[in-house]
MIDOSE-1310 file (N, C-alpha, C; in nm, 2 decimals, decimal comma, always signed):
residues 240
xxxx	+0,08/-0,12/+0,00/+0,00/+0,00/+0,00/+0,09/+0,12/+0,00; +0,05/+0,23/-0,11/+0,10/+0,34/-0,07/+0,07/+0,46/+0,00; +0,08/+0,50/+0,11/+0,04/+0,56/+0,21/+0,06/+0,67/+0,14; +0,20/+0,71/+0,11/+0,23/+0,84/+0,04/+0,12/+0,89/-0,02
xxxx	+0,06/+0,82/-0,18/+0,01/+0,84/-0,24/-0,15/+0,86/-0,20; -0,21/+0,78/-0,07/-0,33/+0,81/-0,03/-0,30/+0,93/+0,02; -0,23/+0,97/+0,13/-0,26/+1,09/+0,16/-0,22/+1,18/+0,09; -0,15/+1,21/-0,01/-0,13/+1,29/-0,12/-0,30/+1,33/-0,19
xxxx	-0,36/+1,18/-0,23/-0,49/+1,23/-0,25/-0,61/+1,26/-0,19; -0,61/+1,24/-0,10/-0,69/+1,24/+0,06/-0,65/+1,44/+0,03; -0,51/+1,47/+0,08/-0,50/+1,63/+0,09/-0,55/+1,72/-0,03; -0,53/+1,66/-0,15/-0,56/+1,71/-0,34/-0,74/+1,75/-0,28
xxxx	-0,78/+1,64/-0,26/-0,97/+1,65/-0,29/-0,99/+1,67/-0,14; -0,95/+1,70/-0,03/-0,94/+1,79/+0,07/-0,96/+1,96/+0,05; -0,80/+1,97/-0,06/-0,78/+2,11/-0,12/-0,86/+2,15/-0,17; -0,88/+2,09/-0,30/-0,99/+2,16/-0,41/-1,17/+2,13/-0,38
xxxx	-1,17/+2,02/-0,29/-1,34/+2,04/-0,23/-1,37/+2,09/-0,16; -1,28/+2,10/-0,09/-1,36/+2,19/+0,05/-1,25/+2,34/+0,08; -1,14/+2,34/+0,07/-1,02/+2,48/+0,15/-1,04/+2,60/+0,02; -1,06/+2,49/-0,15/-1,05/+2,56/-0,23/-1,21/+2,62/-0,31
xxxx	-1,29/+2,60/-0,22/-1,45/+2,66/-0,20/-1,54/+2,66/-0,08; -1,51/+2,78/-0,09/-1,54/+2,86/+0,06/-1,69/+2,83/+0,07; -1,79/+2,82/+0,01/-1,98/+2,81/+0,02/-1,93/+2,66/+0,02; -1,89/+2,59/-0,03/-1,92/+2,46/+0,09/-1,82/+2,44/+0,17
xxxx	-1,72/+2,49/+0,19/-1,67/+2,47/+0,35/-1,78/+2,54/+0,43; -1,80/+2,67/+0,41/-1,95/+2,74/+0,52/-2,03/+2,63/+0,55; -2,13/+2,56/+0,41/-2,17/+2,45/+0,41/-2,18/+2,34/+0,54; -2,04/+2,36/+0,52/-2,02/+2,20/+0,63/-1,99/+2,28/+0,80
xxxx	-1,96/+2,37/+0,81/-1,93/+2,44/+0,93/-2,06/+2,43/+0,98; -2,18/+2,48/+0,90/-2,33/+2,51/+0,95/-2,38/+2,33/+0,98; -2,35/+2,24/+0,89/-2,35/+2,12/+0,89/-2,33/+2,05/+1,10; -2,19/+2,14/+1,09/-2,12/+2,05/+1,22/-2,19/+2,14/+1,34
xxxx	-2,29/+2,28/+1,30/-2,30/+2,35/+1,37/-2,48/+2,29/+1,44; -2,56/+2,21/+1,31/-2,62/+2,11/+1,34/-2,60/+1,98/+1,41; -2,49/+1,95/+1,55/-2,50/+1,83/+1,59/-2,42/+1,75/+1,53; -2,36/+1,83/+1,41/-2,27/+1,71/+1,33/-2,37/+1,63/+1,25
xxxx	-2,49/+1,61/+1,25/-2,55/+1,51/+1,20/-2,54/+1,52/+1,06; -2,56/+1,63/+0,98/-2,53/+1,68/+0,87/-2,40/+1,64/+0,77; -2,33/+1,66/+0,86/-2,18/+1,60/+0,86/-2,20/+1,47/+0,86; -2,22/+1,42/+0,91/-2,20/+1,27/+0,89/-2,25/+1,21/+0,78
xxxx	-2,37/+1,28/+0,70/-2,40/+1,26/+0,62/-2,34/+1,31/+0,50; -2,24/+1,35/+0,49/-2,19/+1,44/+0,42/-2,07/+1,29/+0,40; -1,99/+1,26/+0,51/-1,95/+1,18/+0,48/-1,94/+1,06/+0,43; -2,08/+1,03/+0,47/-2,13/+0,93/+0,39/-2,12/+0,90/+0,25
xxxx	-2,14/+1,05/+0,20/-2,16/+1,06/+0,05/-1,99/+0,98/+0,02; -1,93/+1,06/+0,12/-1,79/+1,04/+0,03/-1,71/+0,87/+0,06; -1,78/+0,83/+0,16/-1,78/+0,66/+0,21/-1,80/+0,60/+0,04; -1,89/+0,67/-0,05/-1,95/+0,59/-0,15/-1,88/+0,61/-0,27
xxxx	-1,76/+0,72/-0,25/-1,68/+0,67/-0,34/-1,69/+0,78/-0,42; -1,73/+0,89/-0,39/-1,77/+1,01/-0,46/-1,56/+1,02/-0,58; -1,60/+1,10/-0,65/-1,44/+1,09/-0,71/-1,40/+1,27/-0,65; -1,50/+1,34/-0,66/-1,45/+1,45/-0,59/-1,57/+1,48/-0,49
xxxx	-1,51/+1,59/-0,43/-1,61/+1,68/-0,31/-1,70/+1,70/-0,33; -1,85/+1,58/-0,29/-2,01/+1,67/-0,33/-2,02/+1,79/-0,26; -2,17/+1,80/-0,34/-2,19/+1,92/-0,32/-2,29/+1,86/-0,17; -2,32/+1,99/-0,10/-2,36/+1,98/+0,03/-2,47/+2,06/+0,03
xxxx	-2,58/+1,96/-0,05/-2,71/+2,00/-0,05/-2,81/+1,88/+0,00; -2,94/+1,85/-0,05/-3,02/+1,80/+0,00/-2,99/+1,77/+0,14; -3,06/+1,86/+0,19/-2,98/+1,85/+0,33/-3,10/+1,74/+0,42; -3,22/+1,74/+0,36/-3,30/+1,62/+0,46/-3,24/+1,47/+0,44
xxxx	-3,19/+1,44/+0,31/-3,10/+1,33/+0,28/-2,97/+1,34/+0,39; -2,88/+1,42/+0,43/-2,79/+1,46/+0,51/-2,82/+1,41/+0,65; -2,96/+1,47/+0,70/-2,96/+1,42/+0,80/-3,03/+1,24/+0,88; -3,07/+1,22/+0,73/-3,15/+1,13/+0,74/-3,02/+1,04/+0,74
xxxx	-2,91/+1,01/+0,64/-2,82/+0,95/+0,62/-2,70/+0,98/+0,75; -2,69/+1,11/+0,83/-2,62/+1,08/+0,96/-2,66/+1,05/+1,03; -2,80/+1,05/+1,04/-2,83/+0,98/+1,15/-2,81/+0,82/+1,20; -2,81/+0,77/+1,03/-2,82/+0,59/+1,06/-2,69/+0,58/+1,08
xxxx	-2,57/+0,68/+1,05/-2,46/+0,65/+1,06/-2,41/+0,70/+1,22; -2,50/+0,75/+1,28/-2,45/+0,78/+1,39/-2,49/+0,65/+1,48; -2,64/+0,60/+1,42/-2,70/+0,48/+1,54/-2,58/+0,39/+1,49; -2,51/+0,37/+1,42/-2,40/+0,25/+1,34/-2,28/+0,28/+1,46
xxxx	-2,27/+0,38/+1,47/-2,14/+0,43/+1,59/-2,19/+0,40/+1,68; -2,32/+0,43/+1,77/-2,40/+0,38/+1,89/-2,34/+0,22/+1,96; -2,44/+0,20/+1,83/-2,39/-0,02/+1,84/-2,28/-0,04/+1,85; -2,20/-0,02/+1,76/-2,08/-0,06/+1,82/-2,02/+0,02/+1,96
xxxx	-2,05/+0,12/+2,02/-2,03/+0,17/+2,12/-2,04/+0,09/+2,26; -2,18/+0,00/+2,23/-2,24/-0,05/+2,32/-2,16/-0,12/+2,44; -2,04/-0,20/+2,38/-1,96/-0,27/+2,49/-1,87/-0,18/+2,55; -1,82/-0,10/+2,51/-1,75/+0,01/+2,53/-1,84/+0,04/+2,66
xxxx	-1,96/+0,11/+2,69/-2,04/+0,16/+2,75/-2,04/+0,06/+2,84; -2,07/-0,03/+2,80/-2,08/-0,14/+2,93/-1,99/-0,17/+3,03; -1,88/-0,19/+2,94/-1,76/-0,20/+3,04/-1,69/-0,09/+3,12; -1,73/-0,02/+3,07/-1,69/+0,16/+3,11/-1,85/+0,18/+3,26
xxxx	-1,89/+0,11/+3,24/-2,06/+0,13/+3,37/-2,03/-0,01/+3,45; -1,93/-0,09/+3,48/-1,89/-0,16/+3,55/-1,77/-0,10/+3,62; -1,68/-0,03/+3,54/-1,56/+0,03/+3,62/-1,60/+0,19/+3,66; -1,66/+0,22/+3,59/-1,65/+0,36/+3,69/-1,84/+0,43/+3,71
xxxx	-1,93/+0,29/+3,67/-2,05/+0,35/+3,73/-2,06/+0,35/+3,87; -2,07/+0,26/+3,96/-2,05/+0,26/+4,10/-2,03/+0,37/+4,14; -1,87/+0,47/+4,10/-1,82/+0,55/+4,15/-1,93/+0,68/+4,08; -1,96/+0,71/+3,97/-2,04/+0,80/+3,90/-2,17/+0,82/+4,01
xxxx	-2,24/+0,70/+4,04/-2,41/+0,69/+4,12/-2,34/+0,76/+4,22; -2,27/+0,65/+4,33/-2,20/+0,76/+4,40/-2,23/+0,85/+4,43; -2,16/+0,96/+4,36/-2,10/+1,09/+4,34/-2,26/+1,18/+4,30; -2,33/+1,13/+4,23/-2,45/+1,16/+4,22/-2,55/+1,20/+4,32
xxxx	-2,54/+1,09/+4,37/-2,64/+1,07/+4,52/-2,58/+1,13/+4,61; -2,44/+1,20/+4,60/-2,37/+1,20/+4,73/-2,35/+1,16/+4,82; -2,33/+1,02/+4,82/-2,29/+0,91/+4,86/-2,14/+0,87/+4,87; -2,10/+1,00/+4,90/-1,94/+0,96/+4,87/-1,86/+1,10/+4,92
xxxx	-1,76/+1,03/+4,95/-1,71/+1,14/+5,06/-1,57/+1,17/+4,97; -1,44/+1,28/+5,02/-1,31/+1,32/+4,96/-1,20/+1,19/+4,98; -1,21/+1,11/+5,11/-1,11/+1,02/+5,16/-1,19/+0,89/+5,06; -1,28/+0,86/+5,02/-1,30/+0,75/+4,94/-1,29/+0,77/+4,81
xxxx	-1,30/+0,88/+4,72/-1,26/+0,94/+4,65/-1,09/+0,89/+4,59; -1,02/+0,98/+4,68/-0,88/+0,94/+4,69/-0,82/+0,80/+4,70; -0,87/+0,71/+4,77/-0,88/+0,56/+4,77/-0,95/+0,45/+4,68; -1,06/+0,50/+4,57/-1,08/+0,40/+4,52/-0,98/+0,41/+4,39
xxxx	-1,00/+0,30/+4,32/-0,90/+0,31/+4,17/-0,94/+0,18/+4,11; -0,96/+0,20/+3,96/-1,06/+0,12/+3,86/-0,98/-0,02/+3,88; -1,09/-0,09/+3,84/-1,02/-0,31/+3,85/-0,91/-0,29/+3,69; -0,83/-0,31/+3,72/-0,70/-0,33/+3,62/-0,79/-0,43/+3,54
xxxx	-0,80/-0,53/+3,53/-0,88/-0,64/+3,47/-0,98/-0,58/+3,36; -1,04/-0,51/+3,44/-1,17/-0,44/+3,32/-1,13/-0,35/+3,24; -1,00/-0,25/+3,33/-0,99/-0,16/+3,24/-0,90/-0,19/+3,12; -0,81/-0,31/+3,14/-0,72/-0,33/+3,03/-0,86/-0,44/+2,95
xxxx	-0,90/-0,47/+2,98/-1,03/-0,50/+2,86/-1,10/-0,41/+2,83; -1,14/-0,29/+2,87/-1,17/-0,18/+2,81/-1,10/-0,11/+2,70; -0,97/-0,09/+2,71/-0,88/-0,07/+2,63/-0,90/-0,18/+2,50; -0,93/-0,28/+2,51/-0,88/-0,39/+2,43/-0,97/-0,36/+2,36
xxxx	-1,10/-0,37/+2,38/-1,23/-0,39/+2,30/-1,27/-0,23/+2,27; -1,20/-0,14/+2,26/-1,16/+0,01/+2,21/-1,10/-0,05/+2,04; -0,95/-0,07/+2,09/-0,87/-0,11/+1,98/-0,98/-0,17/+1,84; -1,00/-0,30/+1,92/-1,05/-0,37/+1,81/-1,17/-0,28/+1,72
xxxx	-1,33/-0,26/+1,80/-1,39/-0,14/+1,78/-1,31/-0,07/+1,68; -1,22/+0,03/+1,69/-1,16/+0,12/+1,63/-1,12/+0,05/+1,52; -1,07/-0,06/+1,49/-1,03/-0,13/+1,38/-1,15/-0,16/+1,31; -1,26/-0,22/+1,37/-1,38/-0,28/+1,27/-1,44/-0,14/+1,19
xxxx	-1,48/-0,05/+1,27/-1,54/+0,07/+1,25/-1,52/+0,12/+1,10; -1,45/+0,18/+1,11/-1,42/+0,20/+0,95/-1,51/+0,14/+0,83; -1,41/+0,02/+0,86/-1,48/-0,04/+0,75/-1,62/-0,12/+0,77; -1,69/-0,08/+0,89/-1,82/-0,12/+0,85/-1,89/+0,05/+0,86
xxxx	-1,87/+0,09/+0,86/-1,95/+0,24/+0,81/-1,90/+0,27/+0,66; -1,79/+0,27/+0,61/-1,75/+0,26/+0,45/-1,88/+0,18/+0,39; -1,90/-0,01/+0,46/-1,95/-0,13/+0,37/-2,14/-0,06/+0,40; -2,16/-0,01/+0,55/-2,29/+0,05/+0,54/-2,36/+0,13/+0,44
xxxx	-2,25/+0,28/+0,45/-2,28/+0,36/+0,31/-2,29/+0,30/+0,19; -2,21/+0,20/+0,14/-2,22/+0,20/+0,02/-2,34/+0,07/+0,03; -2,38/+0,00/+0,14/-2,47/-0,13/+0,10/-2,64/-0,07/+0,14; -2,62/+0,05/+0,23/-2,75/+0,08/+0,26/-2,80/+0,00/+0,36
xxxx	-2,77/-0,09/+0,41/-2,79/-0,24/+0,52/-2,74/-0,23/+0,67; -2,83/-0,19/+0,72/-2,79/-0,19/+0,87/-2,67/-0,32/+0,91; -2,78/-0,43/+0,85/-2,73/-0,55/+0,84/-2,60/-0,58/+0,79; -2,53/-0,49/+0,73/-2,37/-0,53/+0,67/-2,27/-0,46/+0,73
xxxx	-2,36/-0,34/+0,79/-2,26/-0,25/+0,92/-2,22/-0,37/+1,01; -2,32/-0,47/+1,01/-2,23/-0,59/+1,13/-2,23/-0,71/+1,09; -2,16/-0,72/+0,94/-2,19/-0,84/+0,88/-2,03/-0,87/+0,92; -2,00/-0,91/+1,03/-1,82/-0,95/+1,06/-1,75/-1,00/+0,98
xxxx	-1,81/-1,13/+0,91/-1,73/-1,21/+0,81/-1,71/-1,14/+0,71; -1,79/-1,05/+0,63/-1,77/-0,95/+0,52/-1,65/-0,86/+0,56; -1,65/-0,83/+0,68/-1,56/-0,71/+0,77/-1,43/-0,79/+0,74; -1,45/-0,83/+0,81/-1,29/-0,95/+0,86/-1,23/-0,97/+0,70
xxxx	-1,28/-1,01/+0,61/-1,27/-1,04/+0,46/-1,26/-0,95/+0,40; -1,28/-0,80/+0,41/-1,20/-0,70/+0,36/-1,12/-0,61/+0,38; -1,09/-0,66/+0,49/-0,97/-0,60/+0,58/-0,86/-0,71/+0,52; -0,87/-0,84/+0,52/-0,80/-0,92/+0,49/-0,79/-0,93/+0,36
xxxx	-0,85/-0,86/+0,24/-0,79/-0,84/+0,14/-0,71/-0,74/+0,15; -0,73/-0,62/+0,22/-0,65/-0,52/+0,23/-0,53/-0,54/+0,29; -0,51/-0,61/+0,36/-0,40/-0,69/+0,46/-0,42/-0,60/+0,59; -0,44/-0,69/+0,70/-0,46/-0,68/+0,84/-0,30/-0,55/+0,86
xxxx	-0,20/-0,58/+0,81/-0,08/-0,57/+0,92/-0,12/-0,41/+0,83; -0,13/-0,40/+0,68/-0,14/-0,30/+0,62/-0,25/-0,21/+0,64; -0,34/-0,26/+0,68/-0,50/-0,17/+0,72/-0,38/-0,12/+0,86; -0,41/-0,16/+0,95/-0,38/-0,12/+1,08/-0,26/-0,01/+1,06
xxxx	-0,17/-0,05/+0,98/-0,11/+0,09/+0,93/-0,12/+0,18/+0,87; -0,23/+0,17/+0,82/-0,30/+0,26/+0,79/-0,40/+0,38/+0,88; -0,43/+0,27/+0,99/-0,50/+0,37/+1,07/-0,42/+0,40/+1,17; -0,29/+0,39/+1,20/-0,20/+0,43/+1,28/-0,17/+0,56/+1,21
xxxx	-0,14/+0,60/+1,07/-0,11/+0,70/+1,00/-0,17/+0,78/+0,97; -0,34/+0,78/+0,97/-0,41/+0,88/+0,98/-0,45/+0,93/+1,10; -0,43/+0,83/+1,22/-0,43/+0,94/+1,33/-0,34/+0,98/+1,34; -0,19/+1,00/+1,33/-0,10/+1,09/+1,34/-0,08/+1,17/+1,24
xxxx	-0,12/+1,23/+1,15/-0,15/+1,34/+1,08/-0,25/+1,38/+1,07; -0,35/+1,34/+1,11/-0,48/+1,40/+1,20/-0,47/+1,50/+1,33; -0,38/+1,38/+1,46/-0,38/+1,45/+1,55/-0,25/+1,58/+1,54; -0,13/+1,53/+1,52/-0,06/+1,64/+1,53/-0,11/+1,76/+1,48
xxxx	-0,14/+1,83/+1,36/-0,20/+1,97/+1,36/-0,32/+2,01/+1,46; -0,37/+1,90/+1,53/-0,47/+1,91/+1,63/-0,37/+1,92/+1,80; -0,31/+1,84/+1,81/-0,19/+1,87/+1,94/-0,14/+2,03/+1,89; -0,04/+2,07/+1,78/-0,02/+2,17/+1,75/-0,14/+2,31/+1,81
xxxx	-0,22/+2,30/+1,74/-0,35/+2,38/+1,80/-0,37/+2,42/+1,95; -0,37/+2,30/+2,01/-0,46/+2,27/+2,13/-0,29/+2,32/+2,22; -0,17/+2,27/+2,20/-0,05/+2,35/+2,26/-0,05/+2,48/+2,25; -0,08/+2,52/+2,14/-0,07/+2,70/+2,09/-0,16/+2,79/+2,17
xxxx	-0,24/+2,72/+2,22/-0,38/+2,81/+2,29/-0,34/+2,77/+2,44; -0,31/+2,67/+2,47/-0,24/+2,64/+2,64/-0,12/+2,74/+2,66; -0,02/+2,74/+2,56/+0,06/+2,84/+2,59/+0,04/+2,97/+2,57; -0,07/+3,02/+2,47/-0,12/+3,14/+2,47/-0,16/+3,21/+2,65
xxxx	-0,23/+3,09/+2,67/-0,31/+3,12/+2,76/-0,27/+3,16/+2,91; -0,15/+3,03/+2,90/+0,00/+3,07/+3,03/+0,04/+3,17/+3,00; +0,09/+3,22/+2,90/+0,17/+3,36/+2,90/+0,06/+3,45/+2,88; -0,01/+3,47/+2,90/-0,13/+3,57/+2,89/-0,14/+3,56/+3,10
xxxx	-0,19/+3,47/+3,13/-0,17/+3,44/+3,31/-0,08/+3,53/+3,37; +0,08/+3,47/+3,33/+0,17/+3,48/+3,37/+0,21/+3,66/+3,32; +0,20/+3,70/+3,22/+0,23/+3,84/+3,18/+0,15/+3,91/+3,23; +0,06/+3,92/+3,14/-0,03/+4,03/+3,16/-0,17/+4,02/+3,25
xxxx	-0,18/+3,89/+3,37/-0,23/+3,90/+3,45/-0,37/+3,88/+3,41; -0,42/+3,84/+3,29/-0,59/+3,81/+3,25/-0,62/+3,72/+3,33; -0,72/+3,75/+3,35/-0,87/+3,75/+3,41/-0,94/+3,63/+3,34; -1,01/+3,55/+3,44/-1,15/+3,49/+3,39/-1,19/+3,49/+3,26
xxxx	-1,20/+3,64/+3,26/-1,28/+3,66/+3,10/-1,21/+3,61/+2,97; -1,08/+3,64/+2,98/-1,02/+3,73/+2,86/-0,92/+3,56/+2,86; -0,96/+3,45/+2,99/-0,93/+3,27/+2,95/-1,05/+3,25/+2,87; -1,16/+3,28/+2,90/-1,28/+3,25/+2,87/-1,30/+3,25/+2,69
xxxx	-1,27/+3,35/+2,70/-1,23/+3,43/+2,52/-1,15/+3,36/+2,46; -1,01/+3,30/+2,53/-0,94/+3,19/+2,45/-1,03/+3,08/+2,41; -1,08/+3,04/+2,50/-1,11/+2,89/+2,53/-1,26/+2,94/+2,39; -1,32/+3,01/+2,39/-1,43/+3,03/+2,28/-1,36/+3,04/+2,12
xxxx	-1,23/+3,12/+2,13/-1,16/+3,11/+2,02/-1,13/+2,97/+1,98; -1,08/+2,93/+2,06/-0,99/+2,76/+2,05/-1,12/+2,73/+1,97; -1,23/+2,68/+1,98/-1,35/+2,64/+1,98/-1,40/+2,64/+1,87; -1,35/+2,80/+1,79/-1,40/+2,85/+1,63/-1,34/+2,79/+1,57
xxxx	-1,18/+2,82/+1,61/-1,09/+2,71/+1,56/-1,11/+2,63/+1,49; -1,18/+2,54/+1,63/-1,17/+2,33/+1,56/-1,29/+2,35/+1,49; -1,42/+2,48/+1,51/-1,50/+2,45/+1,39/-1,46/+2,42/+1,26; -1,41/+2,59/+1,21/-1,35/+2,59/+1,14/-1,31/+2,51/+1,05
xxxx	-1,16/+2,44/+1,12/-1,08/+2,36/+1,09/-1,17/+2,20/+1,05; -1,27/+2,15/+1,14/-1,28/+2,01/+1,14/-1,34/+1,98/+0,99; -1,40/+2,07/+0,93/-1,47/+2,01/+0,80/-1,32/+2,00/+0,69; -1,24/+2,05/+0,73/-1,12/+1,99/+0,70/-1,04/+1,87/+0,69
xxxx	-1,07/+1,86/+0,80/-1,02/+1,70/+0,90/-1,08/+1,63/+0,83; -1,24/+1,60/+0,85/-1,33/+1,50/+0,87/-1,28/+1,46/+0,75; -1,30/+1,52/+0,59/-1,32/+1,57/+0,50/-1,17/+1,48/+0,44; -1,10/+1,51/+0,48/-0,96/+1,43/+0,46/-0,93/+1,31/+0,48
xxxx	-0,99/+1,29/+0,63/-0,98/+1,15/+0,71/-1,05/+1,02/+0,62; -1,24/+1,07/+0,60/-1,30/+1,06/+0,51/-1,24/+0,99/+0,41; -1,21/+1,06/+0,28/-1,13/+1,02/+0,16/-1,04/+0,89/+0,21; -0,91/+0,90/+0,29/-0,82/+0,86/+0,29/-0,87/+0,69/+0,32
xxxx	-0,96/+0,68/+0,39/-1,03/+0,57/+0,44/-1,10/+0,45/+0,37; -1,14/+0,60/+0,25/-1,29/+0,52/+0,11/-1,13/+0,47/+0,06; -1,03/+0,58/+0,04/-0,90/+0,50/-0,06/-0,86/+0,39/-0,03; -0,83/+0,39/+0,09/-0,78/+0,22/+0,19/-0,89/+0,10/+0,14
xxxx	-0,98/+0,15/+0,19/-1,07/+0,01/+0,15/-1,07/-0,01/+0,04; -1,08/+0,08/-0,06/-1,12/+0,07/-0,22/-0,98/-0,01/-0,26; -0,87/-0,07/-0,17/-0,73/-0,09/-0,18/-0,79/-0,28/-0,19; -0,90/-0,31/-0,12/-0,95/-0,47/-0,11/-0,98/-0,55/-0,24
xxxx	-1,04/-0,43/-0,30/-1,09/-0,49/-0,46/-0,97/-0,48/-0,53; -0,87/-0,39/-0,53/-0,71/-0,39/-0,63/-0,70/-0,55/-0,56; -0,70/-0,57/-0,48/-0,57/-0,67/-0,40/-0,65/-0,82/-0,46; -0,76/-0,83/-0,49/-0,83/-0,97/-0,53/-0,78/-1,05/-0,62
């Protein structure tokens, strides 16, 4: 697989669909400013193989289509949720009910056991994901978002060791301009403390800026991430 070359074209139809036309980047900002749901559906389109940047209209299609892609994220969420309400519900009701004091607080600490299975069934999750939201979009079938043997079988045309490298690579050129960002505004914000002695407010005003920011910015991200992803999978049918 050439990584180079995906993300080469992942950034190209990044460029010219969305950085290099400003009414639908707006488009998609108002999109994410909707709950994201819009967005998702946007992505969707591009799960399906679009060859460049749709256009970001029919917007009841948009939401109708993020939405099933959001319940798609849900379900698989599910174990996640569960194992995460075994290690730290107790402590959550708790804290609720006020049922809990500072010295128990300090003293309790999650079961190692669950949490490194928590971790585990993240991983995996995060690996299936992809490509059953890619195989959803394009099949329409709830039913194929968890068809595993289909899953498992096109990952494994794409090659396990090579997918997985793949998704190691787009989260690190994902996150770093995102760490970058998120450092630049922590240090703004210290030397703003530290110098010139701001106030409440004028952290406040960062932290709202940061905020426009990642609007901003995310229909960018998604938008990139997106592509790079339809390219990887679309790598299963080369490999047959």
């Amino acid at each position: 697989m050439e990584y180079g070359a995906l993300l080469d074209d992942a950034f190209t139809y990044m460029k010219e669909g969305i950085f290099g036309n400003m009414n639908r980047w707006l488009s998609l900002i108002l999109a994410l400013i909707c709950l994201g749901i819009p967005m998702n559906g946007y992505i969707m389109r591009i799960y399906r193989g679009a060859g460049t940047a749709p256009e970001v209209d029919q917007w009841g299609t948009l939401f109708i289509d993020g939405l099933k892609l959001i319940i798609v994220g849900l379900v698989y969420a599910i174990p996640i949720m569960i194992v995460w309400a075994f290690i730290y519900g107790g402590m959550v009701l708790a804290a609720v009910t006020g049922n809990i004091n500072s010295a128990a607080l300090e003293n309790w600490s999650p079961n190692l056991g669950l949490t490194a299975l928590l971790y585990i069934i993240e991983i995996i999750i995060g690996i299936i994901t992809p490509v059953a939201s890619i195989r959803f979009a394009r099949t329409g079938s709830f039913a194929e978002a968890f068809n595993f043997g289909a899953i498992f079988e096109t990952i494994g045309k794409i090659g396990w060791i090579a997918y997985i490298l793949a998704l190691i690579i787009i989260a690190i050129v994902v996150c770093i301009p995102i760490f970058i960002i998120i450092f630049g505004f922590i240090v703004t914000g210290g030397a703003a403390i530290f110098l010139f002695h701001f106030g409440n407010v004028a952290i406040l005003g960062l932290l709202v800026l940061f905020v426009l920011v990642m609007l901003v910015l995310s229909p960018l991200f998604s938008v990139f991430q997106a592509r790079y992803m339809t390219r990887v999978y679309d790598t299963a049918a080369l490999n047959e």
